[in-house]
MARBA-3410 file (N, C-alpha, C, O; in Angstrom, 1 decimal):
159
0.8,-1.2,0.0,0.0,0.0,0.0,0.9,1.2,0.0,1.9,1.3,0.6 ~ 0.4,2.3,-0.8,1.5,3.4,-0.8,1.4,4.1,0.0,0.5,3.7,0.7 ~ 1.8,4.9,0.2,1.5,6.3,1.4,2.1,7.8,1.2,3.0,8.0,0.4 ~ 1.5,8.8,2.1,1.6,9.7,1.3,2.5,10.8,2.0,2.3,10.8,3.2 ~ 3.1,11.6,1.8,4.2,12.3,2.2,3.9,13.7,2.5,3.3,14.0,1.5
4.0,14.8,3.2,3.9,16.1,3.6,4.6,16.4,4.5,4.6,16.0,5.7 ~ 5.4,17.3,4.0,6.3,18.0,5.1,6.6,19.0,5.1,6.9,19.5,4.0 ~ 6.6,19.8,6.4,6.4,21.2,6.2,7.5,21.6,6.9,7.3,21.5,8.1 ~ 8.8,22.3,6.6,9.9,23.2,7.2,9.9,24.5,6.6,9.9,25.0,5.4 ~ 9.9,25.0,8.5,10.2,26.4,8.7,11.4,26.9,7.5,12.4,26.3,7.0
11.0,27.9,7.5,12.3,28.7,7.1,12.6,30.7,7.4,11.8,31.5,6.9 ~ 13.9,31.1,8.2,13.6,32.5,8.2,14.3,32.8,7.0,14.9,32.1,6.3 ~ 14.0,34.3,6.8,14.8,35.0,5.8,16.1,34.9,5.1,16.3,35.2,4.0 ~ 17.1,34.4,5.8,18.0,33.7,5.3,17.9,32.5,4.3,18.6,32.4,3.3 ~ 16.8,31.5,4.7,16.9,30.6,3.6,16.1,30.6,2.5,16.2,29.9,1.5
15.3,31.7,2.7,14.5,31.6,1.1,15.1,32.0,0.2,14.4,31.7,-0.8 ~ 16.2,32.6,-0.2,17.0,32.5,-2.0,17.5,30.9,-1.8,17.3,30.4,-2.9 ~ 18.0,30.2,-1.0,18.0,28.6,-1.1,17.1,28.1,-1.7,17.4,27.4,-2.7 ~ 15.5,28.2,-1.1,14.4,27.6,-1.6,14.6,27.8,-2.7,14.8,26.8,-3.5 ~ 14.7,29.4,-3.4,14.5,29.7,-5.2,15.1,29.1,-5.7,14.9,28.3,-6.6
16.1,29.2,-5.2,17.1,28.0,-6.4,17.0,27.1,-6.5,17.2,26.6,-7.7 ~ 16.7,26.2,-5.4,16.3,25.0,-6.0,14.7,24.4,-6.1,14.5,23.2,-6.1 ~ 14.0,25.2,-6.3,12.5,25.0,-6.6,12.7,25.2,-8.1,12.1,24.6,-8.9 ~ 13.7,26.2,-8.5,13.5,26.8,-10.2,14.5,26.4,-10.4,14.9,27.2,-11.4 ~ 15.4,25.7,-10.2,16.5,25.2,-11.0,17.4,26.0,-11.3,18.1,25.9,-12.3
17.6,26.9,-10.3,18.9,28.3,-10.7,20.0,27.7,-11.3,20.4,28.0,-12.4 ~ 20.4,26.9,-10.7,22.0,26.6,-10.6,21.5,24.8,-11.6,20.5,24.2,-11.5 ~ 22.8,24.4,-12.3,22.7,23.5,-13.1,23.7,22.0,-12.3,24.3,21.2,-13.0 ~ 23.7,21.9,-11.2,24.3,21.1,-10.3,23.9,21.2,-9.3,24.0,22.4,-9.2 ~ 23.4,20.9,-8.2,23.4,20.6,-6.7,24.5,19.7,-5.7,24.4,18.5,-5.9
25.4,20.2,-4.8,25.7,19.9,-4.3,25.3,19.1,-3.0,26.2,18.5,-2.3 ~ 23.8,19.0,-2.8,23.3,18.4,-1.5,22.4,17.3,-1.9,22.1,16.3,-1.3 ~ 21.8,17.7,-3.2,20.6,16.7,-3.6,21.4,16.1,-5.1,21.3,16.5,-6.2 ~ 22.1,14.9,-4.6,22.4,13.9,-5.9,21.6,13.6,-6.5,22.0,13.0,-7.5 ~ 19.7,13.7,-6.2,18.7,12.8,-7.1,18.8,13.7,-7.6,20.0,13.4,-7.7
18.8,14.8,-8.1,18.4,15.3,-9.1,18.9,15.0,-10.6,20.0,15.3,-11.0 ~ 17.7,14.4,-11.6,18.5,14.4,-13.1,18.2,15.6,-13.7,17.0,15.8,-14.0 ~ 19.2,16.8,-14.0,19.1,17.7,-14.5,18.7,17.4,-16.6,18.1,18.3,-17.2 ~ 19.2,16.2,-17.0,18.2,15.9,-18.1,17.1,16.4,-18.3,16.8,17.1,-19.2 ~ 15.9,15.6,-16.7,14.8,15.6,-17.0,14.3,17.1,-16.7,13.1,17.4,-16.9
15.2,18.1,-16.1,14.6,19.2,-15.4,13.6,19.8,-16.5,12.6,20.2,-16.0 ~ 13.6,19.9,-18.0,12.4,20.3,-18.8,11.1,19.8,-18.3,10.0,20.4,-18.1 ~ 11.5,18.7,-18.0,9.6,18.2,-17.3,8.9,18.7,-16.3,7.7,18.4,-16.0 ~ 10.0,19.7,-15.4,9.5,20.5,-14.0,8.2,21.2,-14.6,8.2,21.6,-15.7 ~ 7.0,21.2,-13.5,6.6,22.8,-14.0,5.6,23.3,-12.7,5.3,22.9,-11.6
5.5,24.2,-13.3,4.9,24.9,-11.7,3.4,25.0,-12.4,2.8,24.8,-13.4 ~ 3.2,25.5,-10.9,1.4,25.2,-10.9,0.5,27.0,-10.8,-0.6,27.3,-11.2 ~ 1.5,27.8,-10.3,1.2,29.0,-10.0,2.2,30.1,-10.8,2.3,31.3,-10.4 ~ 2.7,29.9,-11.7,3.9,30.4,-12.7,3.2,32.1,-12.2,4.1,32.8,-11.9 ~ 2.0,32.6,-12.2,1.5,33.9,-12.3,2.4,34.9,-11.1,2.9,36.0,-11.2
2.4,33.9,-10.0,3.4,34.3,-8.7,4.4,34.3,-8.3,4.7,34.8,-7.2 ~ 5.2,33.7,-9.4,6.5,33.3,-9.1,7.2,34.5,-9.5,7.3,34.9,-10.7 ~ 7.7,35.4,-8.4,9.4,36.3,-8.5,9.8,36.1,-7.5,9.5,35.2,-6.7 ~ 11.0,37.2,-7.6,11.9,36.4,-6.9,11.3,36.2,-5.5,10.8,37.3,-5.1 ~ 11.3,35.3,-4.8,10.7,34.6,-3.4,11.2,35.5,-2.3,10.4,35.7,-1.3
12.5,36.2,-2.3,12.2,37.0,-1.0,10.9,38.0,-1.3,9.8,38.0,-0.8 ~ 11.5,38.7,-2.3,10.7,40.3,-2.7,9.5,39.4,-2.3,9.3,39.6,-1.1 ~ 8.8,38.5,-2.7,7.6,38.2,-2.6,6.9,37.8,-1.3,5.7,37.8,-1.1 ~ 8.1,37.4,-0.3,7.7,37.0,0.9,7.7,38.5,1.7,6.8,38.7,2.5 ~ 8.8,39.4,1.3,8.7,40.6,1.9,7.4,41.4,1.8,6.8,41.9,2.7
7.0,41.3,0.6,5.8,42.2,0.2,4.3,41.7,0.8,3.4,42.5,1.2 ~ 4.2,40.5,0.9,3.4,39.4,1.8,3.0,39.8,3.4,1.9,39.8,4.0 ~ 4.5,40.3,3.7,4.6,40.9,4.8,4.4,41.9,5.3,4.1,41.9,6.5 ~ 4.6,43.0,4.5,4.1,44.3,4.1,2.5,44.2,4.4,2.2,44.6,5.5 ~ 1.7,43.7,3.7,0.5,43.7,3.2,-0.3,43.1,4.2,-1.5,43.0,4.2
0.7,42.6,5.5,-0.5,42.3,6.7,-0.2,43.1,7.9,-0.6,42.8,9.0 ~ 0.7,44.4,7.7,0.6,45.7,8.3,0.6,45.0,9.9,-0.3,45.0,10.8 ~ 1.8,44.7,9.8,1.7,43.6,11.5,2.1,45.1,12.5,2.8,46.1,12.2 ~ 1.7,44.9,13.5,1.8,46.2,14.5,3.5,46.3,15.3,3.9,47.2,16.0 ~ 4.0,45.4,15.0,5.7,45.4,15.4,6.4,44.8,14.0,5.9,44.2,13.1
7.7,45.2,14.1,8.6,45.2,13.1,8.7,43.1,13.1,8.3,42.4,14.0 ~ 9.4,42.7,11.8,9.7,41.6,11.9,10.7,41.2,12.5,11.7,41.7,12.0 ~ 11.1,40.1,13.7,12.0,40.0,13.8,13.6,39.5,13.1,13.2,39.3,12.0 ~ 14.8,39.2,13.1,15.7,39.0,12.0,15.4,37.2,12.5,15.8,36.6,11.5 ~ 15.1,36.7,13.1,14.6,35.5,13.2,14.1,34.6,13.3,14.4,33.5,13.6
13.0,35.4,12.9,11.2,34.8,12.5,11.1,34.1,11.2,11.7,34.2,10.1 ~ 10.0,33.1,11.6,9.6,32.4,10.7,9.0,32.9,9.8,7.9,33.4,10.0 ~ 9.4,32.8,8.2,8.5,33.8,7.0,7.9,33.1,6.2,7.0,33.4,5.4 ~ 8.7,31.5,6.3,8.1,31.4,5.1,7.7,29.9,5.1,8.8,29.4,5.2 ~ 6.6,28.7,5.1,6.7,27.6,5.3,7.1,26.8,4.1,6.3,26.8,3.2
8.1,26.2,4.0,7.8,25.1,2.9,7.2,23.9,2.8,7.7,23.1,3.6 ~ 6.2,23.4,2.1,5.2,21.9,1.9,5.8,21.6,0.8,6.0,22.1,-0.3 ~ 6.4,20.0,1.4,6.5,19.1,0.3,5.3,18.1,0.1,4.8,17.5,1.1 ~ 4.9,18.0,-1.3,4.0,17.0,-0.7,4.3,15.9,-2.2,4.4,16.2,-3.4 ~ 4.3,14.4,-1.4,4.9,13.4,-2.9,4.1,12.4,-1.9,3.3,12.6,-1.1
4.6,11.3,-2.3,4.2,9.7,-2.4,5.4,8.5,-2.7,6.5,8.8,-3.3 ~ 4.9,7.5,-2.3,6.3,6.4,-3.2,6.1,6.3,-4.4,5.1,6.7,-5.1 ~ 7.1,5.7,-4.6,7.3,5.0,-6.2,6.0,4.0,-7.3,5.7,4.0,-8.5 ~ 5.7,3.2,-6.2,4.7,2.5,-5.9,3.2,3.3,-6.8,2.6,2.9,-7.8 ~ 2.8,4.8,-5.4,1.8,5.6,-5.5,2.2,6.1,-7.2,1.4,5.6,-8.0
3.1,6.9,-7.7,3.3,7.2,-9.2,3.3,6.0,-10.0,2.5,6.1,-10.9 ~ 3.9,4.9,-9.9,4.2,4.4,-10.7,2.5,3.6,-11.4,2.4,3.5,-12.6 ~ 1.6,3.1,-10.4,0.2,2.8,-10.6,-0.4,4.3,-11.0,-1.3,4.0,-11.9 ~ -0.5,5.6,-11.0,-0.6,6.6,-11.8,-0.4,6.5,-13.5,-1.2,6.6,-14.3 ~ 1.0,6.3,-13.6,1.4,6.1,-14.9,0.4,5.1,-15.8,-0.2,5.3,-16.9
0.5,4.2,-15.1,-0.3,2.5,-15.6,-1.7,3.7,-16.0,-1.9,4.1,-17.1 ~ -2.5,4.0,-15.1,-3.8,4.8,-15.3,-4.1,5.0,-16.5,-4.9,4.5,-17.3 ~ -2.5,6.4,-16.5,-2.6,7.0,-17.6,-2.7,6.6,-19.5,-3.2,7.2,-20.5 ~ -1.8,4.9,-19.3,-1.8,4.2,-20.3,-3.1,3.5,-20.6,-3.4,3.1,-21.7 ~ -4.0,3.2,-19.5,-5.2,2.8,-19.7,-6.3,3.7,-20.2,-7.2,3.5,-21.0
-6.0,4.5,-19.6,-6.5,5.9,-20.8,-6.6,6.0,-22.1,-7.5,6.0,-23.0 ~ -4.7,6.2,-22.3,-4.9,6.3,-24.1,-5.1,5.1,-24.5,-5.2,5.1,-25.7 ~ -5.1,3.9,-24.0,-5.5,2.8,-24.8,-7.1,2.2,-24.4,-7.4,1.2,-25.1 ~ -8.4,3.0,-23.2,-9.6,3.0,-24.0,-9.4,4.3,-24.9,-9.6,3.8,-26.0 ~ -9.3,5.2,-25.1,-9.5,6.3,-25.9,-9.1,5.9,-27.6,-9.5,6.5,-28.6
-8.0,4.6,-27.5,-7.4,4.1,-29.1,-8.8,3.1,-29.0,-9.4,3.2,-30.1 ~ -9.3,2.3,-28.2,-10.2,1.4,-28.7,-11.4,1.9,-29.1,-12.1,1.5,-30.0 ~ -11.7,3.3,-28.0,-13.1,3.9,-28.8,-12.7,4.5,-30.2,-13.3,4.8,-31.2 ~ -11.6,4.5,-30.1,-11.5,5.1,-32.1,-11.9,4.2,-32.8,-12.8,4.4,-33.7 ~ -11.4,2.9,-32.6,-11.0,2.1,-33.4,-12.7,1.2,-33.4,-13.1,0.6,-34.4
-13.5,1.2,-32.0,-14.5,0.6,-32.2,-16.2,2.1,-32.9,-17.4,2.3,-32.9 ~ -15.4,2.6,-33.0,-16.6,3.7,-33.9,-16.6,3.4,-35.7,-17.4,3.7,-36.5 ~ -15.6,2.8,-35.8,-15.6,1.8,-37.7,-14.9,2.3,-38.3,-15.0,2.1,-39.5 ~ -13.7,3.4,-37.8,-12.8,4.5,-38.4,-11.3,3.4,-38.6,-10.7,2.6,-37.8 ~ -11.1,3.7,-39.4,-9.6,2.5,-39.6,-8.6,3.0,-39.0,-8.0,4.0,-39.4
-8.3,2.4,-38.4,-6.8,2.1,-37.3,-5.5,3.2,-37.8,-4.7,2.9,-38.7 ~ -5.4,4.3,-37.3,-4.0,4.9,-37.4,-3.3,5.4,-35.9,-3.8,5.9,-34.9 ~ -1.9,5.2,-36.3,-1.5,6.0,-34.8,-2.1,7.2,-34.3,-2.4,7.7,-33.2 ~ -2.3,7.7,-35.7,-2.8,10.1,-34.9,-4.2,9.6,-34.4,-4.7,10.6,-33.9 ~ -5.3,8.1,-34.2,-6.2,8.7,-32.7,-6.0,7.8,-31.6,-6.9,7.2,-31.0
-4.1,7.8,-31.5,-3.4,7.5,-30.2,-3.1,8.9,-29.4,-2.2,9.7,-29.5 ~ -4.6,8.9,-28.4,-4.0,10.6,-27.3,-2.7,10.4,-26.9,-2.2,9.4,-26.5 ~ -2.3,11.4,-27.1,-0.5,12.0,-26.4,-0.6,11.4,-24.8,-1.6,10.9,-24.2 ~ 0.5,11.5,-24.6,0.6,10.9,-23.0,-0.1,12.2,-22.1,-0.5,12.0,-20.9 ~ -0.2,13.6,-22.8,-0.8,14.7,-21.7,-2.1,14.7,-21.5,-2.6,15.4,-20.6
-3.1,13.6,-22.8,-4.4,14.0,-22.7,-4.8,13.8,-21.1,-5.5,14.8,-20.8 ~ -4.7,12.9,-20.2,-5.4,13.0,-19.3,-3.8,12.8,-18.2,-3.2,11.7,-18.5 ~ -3.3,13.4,-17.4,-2.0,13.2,-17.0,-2.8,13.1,-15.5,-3.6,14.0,-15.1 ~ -2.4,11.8,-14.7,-2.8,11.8,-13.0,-2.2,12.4,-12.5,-2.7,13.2,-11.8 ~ -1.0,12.2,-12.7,0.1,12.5,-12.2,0.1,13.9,-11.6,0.7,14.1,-10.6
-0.4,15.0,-12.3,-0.3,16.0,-12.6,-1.8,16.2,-11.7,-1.7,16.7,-10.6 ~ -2.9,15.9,-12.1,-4.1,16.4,-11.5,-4.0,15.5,-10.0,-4.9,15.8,-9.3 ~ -3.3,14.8,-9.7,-2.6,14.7,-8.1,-2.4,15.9,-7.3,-2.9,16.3,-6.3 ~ -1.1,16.5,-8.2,-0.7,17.8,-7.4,-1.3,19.1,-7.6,-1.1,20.0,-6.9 ~ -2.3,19.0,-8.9,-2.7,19.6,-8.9,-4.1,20.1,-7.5,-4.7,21.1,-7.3
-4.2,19.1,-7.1,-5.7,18.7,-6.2,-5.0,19.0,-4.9,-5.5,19.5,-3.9 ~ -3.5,18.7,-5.2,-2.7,19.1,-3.4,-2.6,20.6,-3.1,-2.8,21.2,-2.0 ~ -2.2,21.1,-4.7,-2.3,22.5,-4.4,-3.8,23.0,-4.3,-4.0,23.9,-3.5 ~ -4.4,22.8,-4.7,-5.9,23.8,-4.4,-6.1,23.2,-2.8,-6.1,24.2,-2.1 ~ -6.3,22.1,-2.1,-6.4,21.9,-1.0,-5.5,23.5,-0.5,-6.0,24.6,-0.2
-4.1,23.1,-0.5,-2.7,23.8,0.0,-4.0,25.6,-0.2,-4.6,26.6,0.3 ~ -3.9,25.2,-0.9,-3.8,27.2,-1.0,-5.7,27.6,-0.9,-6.0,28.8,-0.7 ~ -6.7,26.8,-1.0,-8.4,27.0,0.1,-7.2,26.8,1.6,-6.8,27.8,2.2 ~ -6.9,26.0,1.8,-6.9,25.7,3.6,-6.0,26.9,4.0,-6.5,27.5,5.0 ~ -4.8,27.7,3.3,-3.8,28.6,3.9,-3.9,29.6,3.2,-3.3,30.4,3.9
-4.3,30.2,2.1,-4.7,31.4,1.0,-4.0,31.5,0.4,-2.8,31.6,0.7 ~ -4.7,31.4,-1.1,-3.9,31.2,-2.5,-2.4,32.6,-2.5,-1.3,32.4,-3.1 ~ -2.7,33.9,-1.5,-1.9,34.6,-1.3,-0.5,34.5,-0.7,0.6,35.0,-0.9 ~ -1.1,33.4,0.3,0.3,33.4,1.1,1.4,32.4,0.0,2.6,32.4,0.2 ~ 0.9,31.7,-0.9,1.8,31.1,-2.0,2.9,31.6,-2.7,2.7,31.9,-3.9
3.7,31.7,-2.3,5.3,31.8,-3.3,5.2,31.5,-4.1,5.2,32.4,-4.9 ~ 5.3,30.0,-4.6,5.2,28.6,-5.3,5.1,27.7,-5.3,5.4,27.3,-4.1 ~ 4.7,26.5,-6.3,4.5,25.4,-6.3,4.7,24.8,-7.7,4.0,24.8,-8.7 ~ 5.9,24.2,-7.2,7.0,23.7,-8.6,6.6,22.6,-8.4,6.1,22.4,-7.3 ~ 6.5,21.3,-9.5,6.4,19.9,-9.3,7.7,19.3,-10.2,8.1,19.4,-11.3
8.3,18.7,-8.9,9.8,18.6,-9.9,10.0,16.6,-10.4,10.1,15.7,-9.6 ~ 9.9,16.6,-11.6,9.7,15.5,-12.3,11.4,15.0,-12.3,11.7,13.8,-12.4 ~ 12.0,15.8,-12.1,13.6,15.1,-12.1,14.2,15.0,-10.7,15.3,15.4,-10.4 ~ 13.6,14.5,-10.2,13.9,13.6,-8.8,13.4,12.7,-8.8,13.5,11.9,-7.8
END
C-alpha cells in the first residue's frame, strides 16, 4: 500500500534564495541533492507560474501587506515550505492509469468503424494523473492557507 508524504519546514529569511534556487532550478548542479536528473529538469513545471518572482521580494511584500503592528523579527519564521509526494509504488500505478486511458480512448476510435492509425493514439498529456494529483494538493494547500500566502509550487519531475 502506498503512502503519502507532507512536510512542512520552517524557514527565516535567510533561507528563502535557497528555496529559489532550487524549486526553479537556478544553478545546473546541486551539491546536497544527488537525485536530481538535470536531463529531465524540462519536465519540472509549476502550478502558480502567475506568482513566481523572486521569493524573497515576494515573501517581503506578503509581509508588508499584513501591516503587523511590530517590526519583523531577524529570526522569524516567514516562510513555510510543503513538500507534498508519495512512493514509487503511488506514481508508478498513476502512470499505468494513464496508459489505460490512451488505450480506451485508441479502442473507442477504433471501435466507432474508423480505420486504425497512430494520430487517434492521445498523447501521454491528454489525461496526466500524475499531474491532476498535485494539482488537487495544491488547491487543497492554497483553500486551507490562501492562494496569497503562496510563493510557489514547482512539481519537480527530475527527482
Amino acid at each position: 500500500m502506498s503512502y503519502a508524504v507532507v512536510r512542512v519546514q520552517k524557514m527565516t529569511s535567510g533561507g528563502v534564495k535557497g528555496i529559489e534556487i532550487h524549486d526553479l532550478r537556478e544553478k545546473d548542479h546541486s551539491n546536497t541533492n544527488p537525485d536530481i536528473d538535470y536531463e529531465r529538469t524540462p519536465l519540472n513545471y509549476d502550478l502558480c507560474p502567475e506568482q513566481n518572482q523572486n521569493f524573497y521580494q515576494a515573501v517581503k511584500e506578503r509581509i508588508e501587506e499584513l501591516n503587523l503592528p511590530k517590526a519583523v523579527r531577524k529570526d522569524a519564521i516567514v516562510l513555510g515550505q510543503v513538500l507534498v509526494t508519495s512512493d514509487s509504488a503511488f506514481f508508478a500505478d498513476l502512470r499505468m492509469r494513464d496508459m489505460e486511458s490512451r488505450a480506451e480512448a485508441t479502442h473507442s476510435a477504433y471501435a466507432s468503424g474508423m480505420p486504425f492509425s497512430p494520430s487517434y493514439i492521445p498523447p501521454a498529456t491528454d489525461h496526466d494523473h500524475t499531474r491532476e494529483f498535485f494539482e488537487k494538493a495544491y488547491e487543497y494547500l492554497a483553500d486551507r492557507y490562501g492562494r496569497e500566502n503562496i510563493v510557489s509550487a514547482v512539481v519537480h519531475m527530475d527527482e
